[in-house]
Structure formats: C-alpha cells, structure tokens
C-alpha positions, 0 to 999 in steps of 0.5 A, spaced: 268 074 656 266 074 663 268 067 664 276 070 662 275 075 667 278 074 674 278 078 681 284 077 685 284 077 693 290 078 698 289 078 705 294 078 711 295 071 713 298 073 720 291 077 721 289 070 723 296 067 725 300 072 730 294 078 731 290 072 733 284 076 728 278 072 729 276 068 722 269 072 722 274 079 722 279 076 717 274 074 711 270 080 713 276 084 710 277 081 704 269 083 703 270 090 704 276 090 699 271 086 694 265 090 695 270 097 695 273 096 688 267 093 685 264 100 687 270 104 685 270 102 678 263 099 677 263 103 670 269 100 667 268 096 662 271 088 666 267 090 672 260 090 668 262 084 664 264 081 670 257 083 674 254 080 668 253 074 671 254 074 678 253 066 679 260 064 675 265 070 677 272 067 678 276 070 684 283 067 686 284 069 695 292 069 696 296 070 702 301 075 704 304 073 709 304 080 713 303 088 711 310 088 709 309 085 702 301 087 701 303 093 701 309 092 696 304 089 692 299 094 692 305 099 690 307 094 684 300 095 681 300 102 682 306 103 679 303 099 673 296 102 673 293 095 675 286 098 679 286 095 685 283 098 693 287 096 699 283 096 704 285 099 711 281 097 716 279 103 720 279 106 726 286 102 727 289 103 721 290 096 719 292 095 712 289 088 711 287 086 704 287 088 697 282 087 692 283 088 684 278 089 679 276 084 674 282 084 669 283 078 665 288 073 668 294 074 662 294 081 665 295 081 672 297 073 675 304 075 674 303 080 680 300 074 685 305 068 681 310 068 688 303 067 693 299 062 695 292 060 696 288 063 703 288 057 708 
C-alpha cells in the first residue's frame, strides 16, 4: 500500500519570481510543511504505511501561483476534511505552502489537477 500512497506540496511560486525569495528559503518552506503534517498525523494509519519505507515515498511539488489560490485550496481541503498543514512562515506571517498527509492519489488529485509542477 505504501507505494499507493502520495504526499502532495503547494508552494508559492511568486515567493521565487515576485518576492525574489532566495531558492534555499522557498524549499526550505515546502520542508516545514512537510515535516509539520508528518508530525500532526504521524498516528494515522497512511502516515505510518508511508513512514514504512521511507526510501520510495512518493511526493508530487505543484505551484500555486500566489497566496490567493494556496489559500483557496487549503480552504477546499478543509471543507472536505482532507488533512493538510499550511505553513505560515513566522514572524512575517507568510502563508507559503501547504503539505497534505499521505492519502492515496484517487482521494485527493482532484484537488491539485488545475496545477502545475514546481519550476
């Protein structure tokens, strides 16, 4: 089952292009989203069939194209009950990226079909 199980990424692309966010710091954001919702739902059962073999996880990194629409997907997870952290990046309060728990790519690609891959 773990090779079934996908964690996708969003991160902000205009952290690189328009904020001029040095690359370092932009993926330095998708490690703490990562690190945040492994930790959040570390007991739950696709998080510890992911964890099971950590050398063929499976992540998929998309682009949003601003906080606008991270934060519009983060709200249709929610509504959904589709876990997930999104990250805000403190002290500036920055929403960055957001970082869903392992699920299996049937339950949640829908969510992410309108982005693209991180460039």
């Amino acid at each position: 089952m773990a090779s079934k199980l996908v964690q996708y990424v969003v991160v902000r692309g205009d952290l690189l292009r328009s904020m001029s966010w040095p690359t370092g710091a932009v993926i330095a954001q998708a490690c703490h989203a990562c690190s945040a919702v492994i930790w959040l739902f570390k007991d739950d059962p696709n998080t510890i069939e992911y964890a099971k073999d950590i050398d063929h996880m499976h992540k998929v990194v998309l682009e949003a194209k601003d906080e606008e629409q991270l934060n519009n997907i983060s709200m249709a997870l929610t509504a959904d009950n589709i876990d997930h952290k999104l990250w805000i990046e403190q002290p500036e309060n920055y929403v960055t990226c957001l970082a869903t728990k392992p699920y299996t790519k049937d339950q949640i690609q829908k969510y992410f079909k309108k982005l693209k891959l991180f460039k």
